[in-house]
N, C-alpha and C positions, 0 to 999 in steps of 0.2 A: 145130670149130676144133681143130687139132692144138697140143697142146704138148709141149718138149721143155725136157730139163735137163741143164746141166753142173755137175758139182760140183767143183772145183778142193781138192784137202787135199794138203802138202806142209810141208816144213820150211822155216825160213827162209834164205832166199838161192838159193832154187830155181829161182823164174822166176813163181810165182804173178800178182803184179801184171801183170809183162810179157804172158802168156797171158791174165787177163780183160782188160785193156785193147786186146788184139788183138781179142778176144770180142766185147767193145762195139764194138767202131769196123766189123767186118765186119759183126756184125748193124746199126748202124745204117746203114753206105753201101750194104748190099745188097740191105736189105728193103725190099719194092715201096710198104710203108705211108709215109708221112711222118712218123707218128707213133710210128716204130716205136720210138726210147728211150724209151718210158712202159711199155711193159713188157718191160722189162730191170731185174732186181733183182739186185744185187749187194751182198753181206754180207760185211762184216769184223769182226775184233773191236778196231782201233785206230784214233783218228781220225788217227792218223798214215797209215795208209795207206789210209784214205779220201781223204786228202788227195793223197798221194802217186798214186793213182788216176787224179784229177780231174784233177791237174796233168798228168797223159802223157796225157791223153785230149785235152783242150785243145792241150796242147803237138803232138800230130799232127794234130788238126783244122787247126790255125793253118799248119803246115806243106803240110798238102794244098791249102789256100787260096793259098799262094804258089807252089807249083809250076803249080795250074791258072790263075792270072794271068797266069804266065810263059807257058806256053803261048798261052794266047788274044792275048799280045802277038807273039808269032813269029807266029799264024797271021792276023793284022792286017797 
């Protein structure tokens, strides 16, 4: 079993969030597992942006959800 790691360190206002929450969302639509966010660990040190994480994680899920119903209604 291969593993690999990214470490994200940066100042605040950088793009941190915006880059793991890319991170997450490519490892999870990409990888062939289903189960693939169980292991995806992600560490912070405030639950403010754990929060804030969760919310743009959601917040693009929710949106890729609505773009692919749009579709599947044009190809109806």
């Amino acid at each position: 079993m291969e593993h690999f790691y990214n470490i994200y360190n940066a100042s605040a206002g950088s793009g941190k969030t915006f880059n793991l929450v890319k991170e997450y969302l490519k490892i999870l639509l990409t990888d062939e597992q289903v189960d693939s966010y169980k292991k995806i660990l992600s560490i912070t040190f405030t639950n403010k942006a754990v929060n804030e994480m969760k919310s743009r994680i959601i917040e693009n899920l929710n949106h890729l959800t609505k773009i692919n119903l749009k579709e599947k209604k044009v190809n109806w």
